[in-house]
C-alpha positions as CSV (number, residue, x, y, z in Angstrom):
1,X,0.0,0.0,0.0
2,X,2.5,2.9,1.0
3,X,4.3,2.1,-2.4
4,X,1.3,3.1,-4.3
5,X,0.9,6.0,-2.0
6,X,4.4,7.4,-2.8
7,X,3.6,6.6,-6.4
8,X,0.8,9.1,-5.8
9,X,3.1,11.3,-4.5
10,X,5.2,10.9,-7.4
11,X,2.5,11.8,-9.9
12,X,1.4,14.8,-7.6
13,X,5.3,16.2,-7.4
14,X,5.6,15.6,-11.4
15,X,2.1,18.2,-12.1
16,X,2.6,20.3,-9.7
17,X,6.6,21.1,-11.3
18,X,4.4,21.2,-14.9
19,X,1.7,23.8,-13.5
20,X,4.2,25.8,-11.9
21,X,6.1,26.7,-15.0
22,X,5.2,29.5,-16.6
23,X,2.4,29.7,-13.3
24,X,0.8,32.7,-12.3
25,X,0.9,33.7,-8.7
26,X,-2.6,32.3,-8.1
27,X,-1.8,29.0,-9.5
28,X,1.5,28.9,-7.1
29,X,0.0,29.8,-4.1
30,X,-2.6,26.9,-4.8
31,X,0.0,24.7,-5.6
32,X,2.2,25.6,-2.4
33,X,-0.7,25.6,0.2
34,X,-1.8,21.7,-1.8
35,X,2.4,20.8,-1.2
36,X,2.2,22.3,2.2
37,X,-0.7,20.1,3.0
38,X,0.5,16.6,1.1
39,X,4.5,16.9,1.9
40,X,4.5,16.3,5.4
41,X,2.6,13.0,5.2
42,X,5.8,11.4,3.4
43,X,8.5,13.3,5.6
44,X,9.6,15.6,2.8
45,X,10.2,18.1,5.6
46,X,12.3,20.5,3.1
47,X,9.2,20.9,0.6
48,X,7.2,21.3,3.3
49,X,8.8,24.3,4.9
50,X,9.8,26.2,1.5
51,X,5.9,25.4,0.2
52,X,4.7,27.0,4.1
53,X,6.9,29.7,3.2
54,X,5.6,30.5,0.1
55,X,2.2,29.8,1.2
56,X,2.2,32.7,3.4
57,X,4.5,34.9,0.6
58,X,0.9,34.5,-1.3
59,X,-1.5,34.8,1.7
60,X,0.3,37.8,2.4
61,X,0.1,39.5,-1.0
62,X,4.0,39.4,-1.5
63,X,3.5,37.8,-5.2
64,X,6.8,39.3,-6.4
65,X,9.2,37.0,-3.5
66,X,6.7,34.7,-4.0
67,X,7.0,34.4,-7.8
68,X,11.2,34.7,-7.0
69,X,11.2,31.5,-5.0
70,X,9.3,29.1,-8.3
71,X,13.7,28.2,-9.6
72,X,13.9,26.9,-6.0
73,X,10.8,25.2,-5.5
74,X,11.1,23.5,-8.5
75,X,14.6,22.4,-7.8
76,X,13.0,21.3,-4.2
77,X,10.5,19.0,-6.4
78,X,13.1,17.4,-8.3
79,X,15.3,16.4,-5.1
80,X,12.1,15.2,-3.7
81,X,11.1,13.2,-6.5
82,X,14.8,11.6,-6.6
83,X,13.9,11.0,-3.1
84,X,10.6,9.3,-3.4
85,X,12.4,7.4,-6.6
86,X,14.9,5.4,-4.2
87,X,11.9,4.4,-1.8
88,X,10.0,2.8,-4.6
């Protein structure tokens, strides 16, 4: 069961890096408030604290950092992925 799960997880991580390129700041904060939510569950503690981060960037109207901190989040993503990769 948790190896479909993290295959889950893999297919969530893999969309959200699609959606976020080329994003607007809407469509990140949704995707970093969804991370912030998922990530923990699978003890991708890095994710989870840039996408909480970001989260509030958004929730606090700062759309410009917000918007600054995609090239990282994205690389976060990937290293996460690679992560998941040798679990499954």
């Amino acid at each position: 069961m948790f190896p479909t799960l993290l295959g889950l997880f893999k297919q969530e991580l893999n969309e959200y890096r699609d959606q976020l390129v080329g994003g607007d700041a809407e469509q990140i904060g949704r995707i970093c408030h969804a991370i912030k939510g998922s990530a923990p569950s699978f003890g991708a503690k890095p994710l989870t604290q840039l996408a909480t981060e970001m989260d509030l960037l958004f929730k606090s109207g700062r759309k410009e950092e917000l918007q600054q901190q995609v090239p990282q989040l994205l690389e976060m993503l990937s290293n996460t992925e690679q992560g998941v990769n040798k679990l499954l």
